[in-house]
TITI-247652 format. One record per residue (C-alpha): residue number from 1; x, y negated, z negated. Coordinates in nm, 4 decimals. Layout:
! TITI-247652
R    k        c1        c2        c3
R  NUM         X         Y         Z
...
! end
This chain:
! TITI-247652
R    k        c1        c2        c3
R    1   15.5288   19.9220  -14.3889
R    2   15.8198   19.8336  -14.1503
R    3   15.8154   20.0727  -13.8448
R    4   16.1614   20.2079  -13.9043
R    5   16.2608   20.3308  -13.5466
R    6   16.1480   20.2957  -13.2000
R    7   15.8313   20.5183  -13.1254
R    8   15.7938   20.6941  -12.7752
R    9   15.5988   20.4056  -12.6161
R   10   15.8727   20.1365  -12.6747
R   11   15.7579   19.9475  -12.9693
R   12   15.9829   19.7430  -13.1182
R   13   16.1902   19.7690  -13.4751
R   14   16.1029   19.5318  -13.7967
R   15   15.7035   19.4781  -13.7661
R   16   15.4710   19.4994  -14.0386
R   17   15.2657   19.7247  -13.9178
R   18   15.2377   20.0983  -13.9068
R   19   15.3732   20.3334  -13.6491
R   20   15.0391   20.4025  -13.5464
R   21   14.9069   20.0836  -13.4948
R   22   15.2323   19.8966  -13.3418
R   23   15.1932   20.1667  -13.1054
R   24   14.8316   20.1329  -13.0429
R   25   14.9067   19.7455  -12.9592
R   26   15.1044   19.7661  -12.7408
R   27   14.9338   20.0373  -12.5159
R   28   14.6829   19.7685  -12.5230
R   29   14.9344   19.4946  -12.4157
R   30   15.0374   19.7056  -12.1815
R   31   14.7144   19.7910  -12.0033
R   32   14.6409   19.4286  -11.9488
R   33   14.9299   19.3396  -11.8460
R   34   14.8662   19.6185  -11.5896
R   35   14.5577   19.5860  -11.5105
R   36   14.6444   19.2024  -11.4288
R   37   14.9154   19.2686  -11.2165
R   38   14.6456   19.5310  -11.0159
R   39   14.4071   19.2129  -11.0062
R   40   14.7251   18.9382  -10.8483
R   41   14.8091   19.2657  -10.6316
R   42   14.4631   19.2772  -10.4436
R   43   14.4264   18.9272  -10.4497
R   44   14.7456   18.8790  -10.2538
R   45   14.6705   19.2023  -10.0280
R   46   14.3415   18.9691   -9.9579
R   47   14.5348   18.7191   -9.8773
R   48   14.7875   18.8673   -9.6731
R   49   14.4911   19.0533   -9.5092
R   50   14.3298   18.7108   -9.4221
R   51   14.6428   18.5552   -9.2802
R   52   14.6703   18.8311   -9.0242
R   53   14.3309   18.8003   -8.9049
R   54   14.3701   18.4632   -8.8721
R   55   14.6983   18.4942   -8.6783
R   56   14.5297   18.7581   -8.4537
R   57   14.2686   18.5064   -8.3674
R   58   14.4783   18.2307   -8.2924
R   59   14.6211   18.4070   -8.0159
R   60   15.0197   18.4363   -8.1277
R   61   15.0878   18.1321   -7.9259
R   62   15.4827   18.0376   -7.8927
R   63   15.6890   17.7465   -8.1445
R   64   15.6930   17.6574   -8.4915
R   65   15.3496   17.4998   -8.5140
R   66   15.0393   17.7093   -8.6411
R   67   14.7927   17.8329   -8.3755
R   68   14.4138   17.7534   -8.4081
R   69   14.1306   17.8941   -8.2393
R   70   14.0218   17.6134   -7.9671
R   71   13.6355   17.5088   -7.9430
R   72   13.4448   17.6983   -7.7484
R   73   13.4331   17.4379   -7.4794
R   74   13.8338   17.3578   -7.4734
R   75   14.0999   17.5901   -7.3193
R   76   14.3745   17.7351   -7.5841
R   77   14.6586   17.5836   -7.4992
R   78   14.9652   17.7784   -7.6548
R   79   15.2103   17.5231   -7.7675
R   80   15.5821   17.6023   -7.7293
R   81   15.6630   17.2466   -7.9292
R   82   15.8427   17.0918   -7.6655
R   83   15.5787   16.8448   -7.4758
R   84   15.7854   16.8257   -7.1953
R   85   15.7880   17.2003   -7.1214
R   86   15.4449   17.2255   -7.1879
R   87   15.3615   16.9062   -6.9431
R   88   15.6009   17.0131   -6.6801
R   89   15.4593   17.4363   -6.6864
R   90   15.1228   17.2583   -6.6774
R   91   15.1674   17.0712   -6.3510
R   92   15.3413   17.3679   -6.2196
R   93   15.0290   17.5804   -6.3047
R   94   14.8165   17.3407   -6.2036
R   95   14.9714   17.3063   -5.8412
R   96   14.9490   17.6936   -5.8555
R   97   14.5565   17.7493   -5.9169
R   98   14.4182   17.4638   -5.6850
R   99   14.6676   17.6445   -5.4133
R  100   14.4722   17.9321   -5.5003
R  101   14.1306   17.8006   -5.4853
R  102   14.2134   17.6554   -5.1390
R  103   14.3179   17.9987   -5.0364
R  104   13.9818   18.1577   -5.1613
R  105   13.7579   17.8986   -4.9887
R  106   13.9409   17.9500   -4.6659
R  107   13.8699   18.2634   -4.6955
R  108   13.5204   18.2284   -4.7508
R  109   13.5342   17.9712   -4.4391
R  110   13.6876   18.2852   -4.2175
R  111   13.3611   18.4699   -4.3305
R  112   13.1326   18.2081   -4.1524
R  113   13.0330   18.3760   -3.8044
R  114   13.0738   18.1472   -3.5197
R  115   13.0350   18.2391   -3.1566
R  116   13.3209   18.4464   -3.1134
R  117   13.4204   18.8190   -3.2607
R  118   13.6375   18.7624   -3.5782
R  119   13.6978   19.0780   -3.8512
R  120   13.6726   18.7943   -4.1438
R  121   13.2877   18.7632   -4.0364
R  122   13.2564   19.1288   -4.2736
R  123   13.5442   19.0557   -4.5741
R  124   13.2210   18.9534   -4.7768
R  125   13.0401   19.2958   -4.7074
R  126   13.0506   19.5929   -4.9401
R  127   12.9600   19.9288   -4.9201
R  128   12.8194   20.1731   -5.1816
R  129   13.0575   20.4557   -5.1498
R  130   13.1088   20.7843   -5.3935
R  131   12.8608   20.6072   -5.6416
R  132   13.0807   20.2283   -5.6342
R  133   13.0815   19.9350   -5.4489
R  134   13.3413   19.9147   -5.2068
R  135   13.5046   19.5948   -4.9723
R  136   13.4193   19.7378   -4.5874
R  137   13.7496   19.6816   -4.4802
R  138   13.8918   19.9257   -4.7161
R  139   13.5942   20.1796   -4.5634
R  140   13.6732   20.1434   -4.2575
R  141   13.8874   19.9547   -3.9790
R  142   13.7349   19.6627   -3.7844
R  143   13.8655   19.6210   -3.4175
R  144   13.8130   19.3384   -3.1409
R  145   13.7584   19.5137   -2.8396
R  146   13.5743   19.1764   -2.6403
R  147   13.5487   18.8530   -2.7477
R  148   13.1925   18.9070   -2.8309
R  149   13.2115   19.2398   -2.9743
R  150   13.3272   19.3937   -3.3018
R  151   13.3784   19.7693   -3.3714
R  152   13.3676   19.9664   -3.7152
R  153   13.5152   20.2851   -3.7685
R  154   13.4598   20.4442   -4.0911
R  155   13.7645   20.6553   -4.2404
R  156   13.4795   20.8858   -4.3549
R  157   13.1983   20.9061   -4.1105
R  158   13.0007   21.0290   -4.4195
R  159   12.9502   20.6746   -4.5247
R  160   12.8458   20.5676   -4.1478
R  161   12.5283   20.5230   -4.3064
R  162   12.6373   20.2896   -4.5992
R  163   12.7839   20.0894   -4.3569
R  164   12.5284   20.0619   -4.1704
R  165   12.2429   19.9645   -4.4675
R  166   12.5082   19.7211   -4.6046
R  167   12.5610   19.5750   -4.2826
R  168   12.1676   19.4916   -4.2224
R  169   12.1095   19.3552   -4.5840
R  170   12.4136   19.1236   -4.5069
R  171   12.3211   18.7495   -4.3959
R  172   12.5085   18.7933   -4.0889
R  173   12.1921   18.8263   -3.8320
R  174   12.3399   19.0659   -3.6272
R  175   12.1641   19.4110   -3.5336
R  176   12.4397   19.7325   -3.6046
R  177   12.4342   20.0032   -3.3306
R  178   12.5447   20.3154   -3.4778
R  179   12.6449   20.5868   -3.2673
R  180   12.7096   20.8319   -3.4776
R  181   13.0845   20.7909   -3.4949
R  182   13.1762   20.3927   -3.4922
R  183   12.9194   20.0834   -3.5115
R  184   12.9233   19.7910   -3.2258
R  185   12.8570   19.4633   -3.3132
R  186   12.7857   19.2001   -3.0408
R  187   12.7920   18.8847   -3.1484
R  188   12.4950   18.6743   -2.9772
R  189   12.4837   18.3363   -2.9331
R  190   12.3722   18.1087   -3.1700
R  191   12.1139   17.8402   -3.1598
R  192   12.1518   17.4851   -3.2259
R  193   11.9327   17.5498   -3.5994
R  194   12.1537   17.8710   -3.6815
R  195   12.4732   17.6810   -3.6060
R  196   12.3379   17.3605   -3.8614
R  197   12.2549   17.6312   -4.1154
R  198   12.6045   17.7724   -4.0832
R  199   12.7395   17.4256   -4.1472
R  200   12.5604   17.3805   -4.5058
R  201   12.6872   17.7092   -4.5524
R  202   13.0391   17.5945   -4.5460
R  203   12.9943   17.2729   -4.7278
R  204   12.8630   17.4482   -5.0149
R  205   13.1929   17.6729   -5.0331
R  206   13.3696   17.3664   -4.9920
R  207   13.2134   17.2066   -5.2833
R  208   13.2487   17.5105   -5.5104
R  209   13.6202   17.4321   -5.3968
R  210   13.6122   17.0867   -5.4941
R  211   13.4788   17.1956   -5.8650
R  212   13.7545   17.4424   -5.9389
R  213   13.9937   17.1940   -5.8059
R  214   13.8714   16.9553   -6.0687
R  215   13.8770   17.1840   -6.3633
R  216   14.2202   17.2734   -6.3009
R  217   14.2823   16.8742   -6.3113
R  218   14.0717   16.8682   -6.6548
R  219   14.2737   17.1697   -6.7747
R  220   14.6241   17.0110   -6.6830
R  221   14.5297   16.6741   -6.8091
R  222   14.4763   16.7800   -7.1927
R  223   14.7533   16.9444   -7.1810
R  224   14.9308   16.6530   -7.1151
R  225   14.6696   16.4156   -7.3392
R  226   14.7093   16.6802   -7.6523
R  227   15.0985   16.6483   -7.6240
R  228   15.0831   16.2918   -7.6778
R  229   14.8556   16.3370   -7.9451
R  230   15.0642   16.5570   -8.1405
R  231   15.3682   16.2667   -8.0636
R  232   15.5627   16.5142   -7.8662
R  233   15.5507   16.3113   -7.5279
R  234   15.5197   15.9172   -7.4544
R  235   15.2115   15.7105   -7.3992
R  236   15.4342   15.6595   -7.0787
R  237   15.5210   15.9779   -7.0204
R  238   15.1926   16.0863   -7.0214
R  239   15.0735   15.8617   -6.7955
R  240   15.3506   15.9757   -6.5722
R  241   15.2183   16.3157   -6.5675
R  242   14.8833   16.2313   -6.5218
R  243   14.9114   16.0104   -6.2300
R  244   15.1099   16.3127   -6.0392
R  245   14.7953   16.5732   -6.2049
R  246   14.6193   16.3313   -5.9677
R  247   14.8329   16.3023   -5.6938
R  248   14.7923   16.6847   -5.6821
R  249   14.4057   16.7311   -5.7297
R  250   14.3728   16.4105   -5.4055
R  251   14.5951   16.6301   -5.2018
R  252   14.4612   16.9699   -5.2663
R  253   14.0912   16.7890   -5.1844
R  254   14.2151   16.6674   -4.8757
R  255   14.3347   16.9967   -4.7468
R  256   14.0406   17.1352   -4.8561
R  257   13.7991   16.8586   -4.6581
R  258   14.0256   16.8680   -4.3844
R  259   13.9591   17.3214   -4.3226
R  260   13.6055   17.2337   -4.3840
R  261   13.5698   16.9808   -4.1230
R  262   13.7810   17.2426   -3.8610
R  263   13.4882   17.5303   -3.9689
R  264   13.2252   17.2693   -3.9053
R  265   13.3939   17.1907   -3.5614
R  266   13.4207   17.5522   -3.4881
R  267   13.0633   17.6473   -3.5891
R  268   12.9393   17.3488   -3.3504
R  269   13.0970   17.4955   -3.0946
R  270   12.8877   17.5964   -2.8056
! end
């Protein structure tokens, strides 16, 4: 029989079917068609899901192009999409961090006793103090009374001591005398052996110089080499900016040959 008017669930008029069953259709209609659009819903929350761990990983990196995790033995380099802003920050970063390496192995040079009193001899000490490990010159303040002489004054006498144990186990050579409220350090003379030893000492800082320089140089250069890969800089562009990556790297190695050879000097000196 015709089903004569709509029924609660929404059937339609004019089928040949009973009230009943037109009804009990499309309930089942219905619950497909729900239970499909469930299914596409947690497939696309997957999805969705997915594409934000993926963006996470990639680091967020600046410009239109997607990001990609780099190989383990490659830096990330965040693209912006403009080669020449990425070339030019590179060399700009790259002039930046060899700076800074110079800077840390002249610091390391300053730590190099010679035969003359010189605070720089302890920046590579540290003390245990309150349970951490401390820099000594943030313990205490380090004074050149004589030429030959160096005094310590803890802040804290409490960690006289501390200073005292740290300064021993140092590789300095040099005997502390505590006196309860200060240590004196006199600085003997060094033999002709010590002073050789001091000088491998300072080319091997000057060669872990020379290997940071060059990974900066690496780091800048595929930059540069991954721009023109992707077709956003010239072949001759690129080997524009790698020629003054170079120019950089010889000059930063010269400076740092050049305070190497003036610690060598020094450390000869008798």
């Amino acid at each position: 029989m015709l089903c004569s008017r709509p029924c609660s669930s929404g059937c339609s008029q004019g089928i040949h079917l009973s009230r009943r069953q037109a009804c009990s259709s499309l309930s089942r209609r219905q619950g497909r068609a729900s239970f499909l659009g469930f299914t596409q819903s947690k497939e696309l929350s997957r999805v969705i899901a997915f594409g934000k761990k993926g963006k996470k990983k990639g680091g967020g990196g600046g410009g239109s192009a997607a990001t990609t995790e780099a190989p383990a033995d490659e830096p990330v380099v965040a693209s912006s999409g403009d080669g020449e802003l990425d070339v030019t920050n590179a060399i700009k970063a790259c002039k930046d961090k060899m700076s800074k390496a110079i800077a840390n192995v002249q610091s390391n040079f300053d730590s190099v006793r010679t035969g003359r009193a010189n605070p720089a001899m302890l920046d590579n000490i540290e003390v245990e103090y309150y349970g951490s490990m401390a820099p000594l010159n943030t313990v205490a303040s380090i004074s050149v009374p004589e030429a030959s002489t160096l005094v310590v004054k803890p802040f804290d006498t409490s960690a006289l001591g501390d200073i005292e144990k740290a300064i021993l186990a140092s590789d300095l050579g040099i005997t502390p005398n505590n006196d309860g409220q200060q240590i004196r350090l006199s600085i003997p003379d060094m033999t002709e052996e010590r002073r050789k030893e001091l000088t491998k000492t300072v080319g091997k800082y000057a060669e872990e110089g020379k290997v940071a320089i060059r990974n900066v140089r690496r780091d800048a250069m595929k930059v540069a080499q991954r721009c023109e890969k992707d077709g956003l800089i010239s072949k001759d562009r690129l080997k524009e900016a790698e020629d003054e990556v170079q120019k950089i790297t010889d000059g930063s190695i010269k400076k740092l040959e050049d305070a190497a050879a003036a610690k060598d000097k020094d450390v000869m000196t008798l």
